[in-house]
VMD Tcl script that draws the C-alpha trace (Angstrom):
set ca {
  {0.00 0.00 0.00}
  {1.53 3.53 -0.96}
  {1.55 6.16 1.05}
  {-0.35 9.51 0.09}
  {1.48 12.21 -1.65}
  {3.62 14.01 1.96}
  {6.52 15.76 1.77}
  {9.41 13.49 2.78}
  {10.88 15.54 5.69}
  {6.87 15.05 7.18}
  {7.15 11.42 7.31}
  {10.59 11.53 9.12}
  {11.32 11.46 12.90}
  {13.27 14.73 12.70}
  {12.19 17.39 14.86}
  {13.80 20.99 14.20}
  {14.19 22.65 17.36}
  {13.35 19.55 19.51}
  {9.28 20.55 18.51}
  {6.76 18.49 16.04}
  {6.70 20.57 12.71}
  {3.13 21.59 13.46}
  {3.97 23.34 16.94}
  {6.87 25.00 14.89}
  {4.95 26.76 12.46}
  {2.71 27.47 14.80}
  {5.21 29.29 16.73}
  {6.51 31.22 13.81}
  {2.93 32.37 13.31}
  {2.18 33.31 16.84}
  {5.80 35.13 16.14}
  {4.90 37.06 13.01}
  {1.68 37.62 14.56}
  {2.79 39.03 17.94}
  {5.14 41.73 15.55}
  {1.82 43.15 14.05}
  {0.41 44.08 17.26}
  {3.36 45.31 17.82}
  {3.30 47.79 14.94}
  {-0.09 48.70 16.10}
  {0.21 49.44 19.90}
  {3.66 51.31 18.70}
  {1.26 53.29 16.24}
  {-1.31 54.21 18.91}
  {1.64 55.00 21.14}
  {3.37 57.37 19.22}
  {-0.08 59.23 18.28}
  {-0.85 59.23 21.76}
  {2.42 60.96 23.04}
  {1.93 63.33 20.16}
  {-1.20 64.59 20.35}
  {-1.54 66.82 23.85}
  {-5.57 66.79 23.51}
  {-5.73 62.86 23.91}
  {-8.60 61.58 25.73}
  {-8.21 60.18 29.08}
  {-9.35 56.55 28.35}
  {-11.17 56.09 31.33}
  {-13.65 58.52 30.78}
  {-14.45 57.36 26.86}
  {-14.26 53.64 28.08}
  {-16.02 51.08 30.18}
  {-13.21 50.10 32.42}
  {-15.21 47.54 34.69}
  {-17.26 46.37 31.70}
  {-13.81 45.54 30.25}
  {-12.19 43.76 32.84}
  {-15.00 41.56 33.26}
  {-14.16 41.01 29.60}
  {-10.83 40.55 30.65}
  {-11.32 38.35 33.78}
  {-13.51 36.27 31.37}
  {-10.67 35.89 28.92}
  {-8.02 34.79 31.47}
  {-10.70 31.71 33.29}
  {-10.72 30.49 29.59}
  {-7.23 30.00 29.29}
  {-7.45 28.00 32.17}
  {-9.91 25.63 30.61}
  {-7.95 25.24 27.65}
  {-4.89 24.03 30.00}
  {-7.53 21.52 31.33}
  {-8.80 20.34 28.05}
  {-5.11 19.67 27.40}
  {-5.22 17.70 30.37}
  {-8.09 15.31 29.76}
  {-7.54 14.84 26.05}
  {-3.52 13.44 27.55}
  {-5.44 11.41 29.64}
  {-7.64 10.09 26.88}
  {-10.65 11.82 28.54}
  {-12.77 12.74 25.41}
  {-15.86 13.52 27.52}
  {-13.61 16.13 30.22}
  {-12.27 17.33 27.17}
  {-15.34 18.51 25.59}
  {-16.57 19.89 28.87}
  {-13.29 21.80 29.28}
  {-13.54 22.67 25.25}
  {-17.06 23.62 25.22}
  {-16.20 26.45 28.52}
  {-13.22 27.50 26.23}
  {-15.50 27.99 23.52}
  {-18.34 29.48 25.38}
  {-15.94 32.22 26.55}
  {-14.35 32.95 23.35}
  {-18.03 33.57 22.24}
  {-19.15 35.58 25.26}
  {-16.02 38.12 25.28}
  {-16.82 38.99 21.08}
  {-20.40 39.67 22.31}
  {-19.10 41.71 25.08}
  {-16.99 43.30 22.48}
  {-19.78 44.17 20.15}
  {-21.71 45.70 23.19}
  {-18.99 47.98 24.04}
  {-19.06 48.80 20.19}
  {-22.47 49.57 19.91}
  {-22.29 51.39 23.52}
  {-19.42 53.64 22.03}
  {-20.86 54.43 19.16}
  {-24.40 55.79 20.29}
  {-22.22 58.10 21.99}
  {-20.67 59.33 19.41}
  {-17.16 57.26 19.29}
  {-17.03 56.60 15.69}
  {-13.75 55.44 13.69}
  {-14.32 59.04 12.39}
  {-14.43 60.69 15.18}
  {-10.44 60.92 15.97}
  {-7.00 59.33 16.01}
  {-8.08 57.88 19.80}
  {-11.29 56.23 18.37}
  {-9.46 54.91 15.23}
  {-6.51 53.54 16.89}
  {-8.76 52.02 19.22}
  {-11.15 50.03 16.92}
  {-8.03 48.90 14.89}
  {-6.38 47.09 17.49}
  {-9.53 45.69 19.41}
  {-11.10 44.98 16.04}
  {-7.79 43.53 14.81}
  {-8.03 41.45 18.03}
  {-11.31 40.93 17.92}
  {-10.99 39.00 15.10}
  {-8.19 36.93 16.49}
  {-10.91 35.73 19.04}
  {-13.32 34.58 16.32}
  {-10.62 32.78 14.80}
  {-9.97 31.06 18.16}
  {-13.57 30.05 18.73}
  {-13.46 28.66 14.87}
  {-11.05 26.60 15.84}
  {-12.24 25.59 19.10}
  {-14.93 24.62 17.45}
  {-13.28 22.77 14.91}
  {-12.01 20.57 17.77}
  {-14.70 20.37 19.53}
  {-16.14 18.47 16.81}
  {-13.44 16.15 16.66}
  {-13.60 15.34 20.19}
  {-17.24 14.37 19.05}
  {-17.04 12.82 16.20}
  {-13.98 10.26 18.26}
  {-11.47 11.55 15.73}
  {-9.43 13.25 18.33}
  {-7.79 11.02 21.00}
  {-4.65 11.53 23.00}
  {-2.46 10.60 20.09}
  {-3.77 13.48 18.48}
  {-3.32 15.74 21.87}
  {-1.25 18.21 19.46}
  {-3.55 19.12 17.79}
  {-5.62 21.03 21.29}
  {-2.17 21.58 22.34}
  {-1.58 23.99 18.99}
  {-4.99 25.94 19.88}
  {-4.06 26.07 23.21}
  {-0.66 28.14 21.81}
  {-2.99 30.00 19.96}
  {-5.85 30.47 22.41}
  {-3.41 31.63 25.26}
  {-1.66 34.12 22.67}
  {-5.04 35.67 22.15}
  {-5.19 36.25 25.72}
  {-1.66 37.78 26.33}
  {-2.37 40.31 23.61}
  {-5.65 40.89 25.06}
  {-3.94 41.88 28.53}
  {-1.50 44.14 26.96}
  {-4.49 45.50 24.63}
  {-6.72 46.29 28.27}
  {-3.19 47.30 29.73}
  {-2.24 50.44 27.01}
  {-5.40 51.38 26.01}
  {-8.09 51.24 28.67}
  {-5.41 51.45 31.80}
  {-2.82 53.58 31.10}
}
mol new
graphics top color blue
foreach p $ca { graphics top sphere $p radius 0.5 }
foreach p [lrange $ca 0 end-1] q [lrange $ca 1 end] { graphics top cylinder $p $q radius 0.2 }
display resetview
């Protein structure tokens, strides 16, 4: 029986770095990734120290709304660690559970996220309305969608865990959108850090 059409270094034990190829790349993208918010929060930084009639944050923004957000964010990283756990321990069911809370934060912070949008914007904070409110939607829009992406692929696993396609030998696999998930957090705290805090 031949094997399907894989590049040859794939079906080798070689692992660059000491990491499976998949982790690597994921890495690199989380890498790349982390230099565009970067760019961003360097952008709203040097606006910020330019301009001398910058809002004070606090009093465009909903601070406690936000950290809610923000609390919400960091308990699903958590889960993810413990959906990395059960899947290691072959626990499809705990893994679900664990997935599913994950998941059901992911989804609860973007419509958090849209409420603070349509909150802002009934009060006049438009992407028109100034460098402050177009820095601002940029990089928690640009985040935003990082989020999404993150509860696409949390459900993407999710239905693997269903379907009995995912086991621990394919505990990678959550392991790589648990790299992902908990990047999407980090950002996020850095986000809530120089925008809403400082």
């Amino acid at each position: 029986m031949s094997h399907p059409a894989v590049a040859e270094h794939l079906l080798t034990e070689r692992r660059p770095l000491g990491a499976a190829w998949d982790k690597l790349m994921m890495w690199l993208f989380l890498g790349s990734d982390a230099m565009g918010f970067a760019a961003l929060l360097g952008g709203y930084a040097a606006l910020r120290f330019g301009d001398v009639n910058w809002p004070i944050p606090s009093q465009v923004l909903g601070i406690n709304f936000t950290a809610l957000m923000t609390f919400l964010l960091i308990c699903s990283s958590v889960t993810m660690v413990k959906s990395l756990e059960a899947i290691q321990k072959d626990d499809r069911v705990g893994c679900w559970r664990w997935l599913f809370a994950t998941f059901l934060g992911g989804v609860l912070f973007l419509a958090g996220q849209c409420y603070e949008y349509t909150h802002l914007i009934q009060h006049g904070v438009t992407f028109s309305s100034g460098n402050f409110a177009a820095t601002f939607y940029c990089i928690t829009g640009f985040h935003g969608c990082h989020v999404f992406g993150g509860v696409v692929l949390l459900g993407t696993a999710l239905a693997r865990v269903s379907s009995g396609t995912l086991t621990r030998h394919h505990a990678n696999f959550i392991e790589n959108v648990g790299l992902y998930w908990h990047f999407v957090d980090l950002v996020w705290i850095l986000v809530f850090t120089f925008i809403y805090l400082v």
